[in-house]
N, C-alpha and C positions, 0 to 999 in steps of 0.2 A: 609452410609456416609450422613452427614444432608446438606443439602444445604446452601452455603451464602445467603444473603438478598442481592437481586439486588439492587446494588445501582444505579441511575439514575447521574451519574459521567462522568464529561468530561475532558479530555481523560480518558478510567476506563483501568487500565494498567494492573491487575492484572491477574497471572498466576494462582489463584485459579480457581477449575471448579464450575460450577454453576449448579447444578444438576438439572436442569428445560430447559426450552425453552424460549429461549430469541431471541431478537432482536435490532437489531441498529436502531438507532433514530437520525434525524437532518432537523432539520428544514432550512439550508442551502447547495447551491447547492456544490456537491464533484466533483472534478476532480478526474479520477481514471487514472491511469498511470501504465502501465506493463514497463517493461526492464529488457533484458536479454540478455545474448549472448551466441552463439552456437558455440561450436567448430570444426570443420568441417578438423580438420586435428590434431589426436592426438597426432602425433609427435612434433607437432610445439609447446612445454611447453613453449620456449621463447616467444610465442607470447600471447598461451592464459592464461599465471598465470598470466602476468599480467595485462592481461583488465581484469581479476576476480579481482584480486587484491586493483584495482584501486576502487572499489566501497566502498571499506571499508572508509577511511577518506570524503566520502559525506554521507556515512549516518551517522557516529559519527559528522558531521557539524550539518545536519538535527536535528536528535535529540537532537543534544545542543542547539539550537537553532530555536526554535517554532517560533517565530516573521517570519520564512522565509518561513509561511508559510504550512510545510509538517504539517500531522495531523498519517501518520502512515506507517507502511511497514508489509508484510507480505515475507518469504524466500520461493522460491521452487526449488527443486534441478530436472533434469529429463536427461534423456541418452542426453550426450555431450552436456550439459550447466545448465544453471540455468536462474531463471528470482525474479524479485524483484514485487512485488504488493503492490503501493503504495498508498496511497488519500492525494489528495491536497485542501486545502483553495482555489484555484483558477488556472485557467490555467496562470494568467498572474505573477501570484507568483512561479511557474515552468518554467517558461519561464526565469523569473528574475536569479532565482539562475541558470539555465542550464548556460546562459550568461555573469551571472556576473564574474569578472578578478581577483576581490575577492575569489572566490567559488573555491570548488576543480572540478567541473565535468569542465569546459571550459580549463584548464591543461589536464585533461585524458584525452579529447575527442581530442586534438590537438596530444598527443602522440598517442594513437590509431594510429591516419591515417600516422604520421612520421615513425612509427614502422610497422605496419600492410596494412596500406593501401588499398588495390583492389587485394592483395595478395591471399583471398581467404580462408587464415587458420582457419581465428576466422568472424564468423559474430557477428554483434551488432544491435537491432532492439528495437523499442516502438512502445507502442498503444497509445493513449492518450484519453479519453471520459468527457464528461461534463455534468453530473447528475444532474439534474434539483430535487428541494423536489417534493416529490409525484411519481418519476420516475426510483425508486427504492423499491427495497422488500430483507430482508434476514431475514433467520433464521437459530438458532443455539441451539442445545440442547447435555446437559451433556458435557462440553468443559470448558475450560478457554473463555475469550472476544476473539473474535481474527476476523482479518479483518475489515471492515466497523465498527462494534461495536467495537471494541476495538478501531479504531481511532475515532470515534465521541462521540456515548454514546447509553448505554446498555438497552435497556428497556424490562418488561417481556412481554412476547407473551402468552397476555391472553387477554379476551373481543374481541374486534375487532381487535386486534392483532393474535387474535389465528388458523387466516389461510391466504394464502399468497394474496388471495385477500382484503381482511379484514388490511395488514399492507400494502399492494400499496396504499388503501384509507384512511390511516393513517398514511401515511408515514411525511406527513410533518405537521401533528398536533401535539405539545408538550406533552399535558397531556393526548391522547384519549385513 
């Protein structure tokens, strides 16, 4: 299999693998944000299809819609729930769309508690972090983009990229 030519591309969206070692690159600070929810009572389908459910029309918002901010999402499924991995342009641009009356999440998050409430069947939780450049490291080899690189932009993991201390102190230099 030959390898693509890393392109240095923002957002690099592609589900091609890159048969090398690469890594994400940004020279501004990311907001990382998990959400997920646990199901805690497998009987209860009425409760938890649809807080699963409900994520579907904010990230088809997200993605149509880059000015709000979102830069990516990653899926993971794990025993009785799932969680979303996502990076934001800024906390106060996740704050914005969690809130706004426009957006779909301020609708589900008010069903959630009309429906579910302190019930106990379905939990719902986030992490929220704000990555400073420089205050980050990844890497990624023989894969499609995916995660941080795939939402910001892809650079090879070679020179001083080519060990993880080596892209911490390069993490917020563009061309190093």
């Amino acid at each position: 299999m030959t390898s693509p030519a890393i392109a240095t591309s923002r957002p690099h969206r592609s589900n091609q693998v890159i048969a090398s070692r690469f890594t994400a690159n940004t020279d501004e600070p990311v907001v990382v944000f998990l959400i997920g929810i646990r199901i805690n009572s497998l009987l209860a389908i009425s409760k938890w299809l649809p807080t699963a459910q409900a994520m579907t029309p904010m990230m088809k918002t997200l993605y149509t819609h880059p000015e709000k901010g979102f830069l990516g999402a990653e899926q993971f499924l794990y025993w009785r729930g799932f969680m979303l991995l996502q990076y934001w342009r800024s906390h106060e641009d996740l704050q914005r769309f969690a809130h706004s009356p426009s957006d779909p999440h301020r609708a589900a998050w008010q069903r959630f508690y009309q429906s579910v409430g302190t019930d106990g069947s379905v939990g719902i939780w986030h992490e929220t972090y704000s990555v400073q450049p420089g205050q980050m490291e990844t890497i990624y080899a023989n894969m499609p983009p995916f995660g941080l690189a795939k939402a910001t932009e892809v650079r090879p993991a070679t020179g001083a990229r080519s060990t993880a201390t080596g892209r911490m102190q390069t993490a917020h230099t563009p061309h190093a």
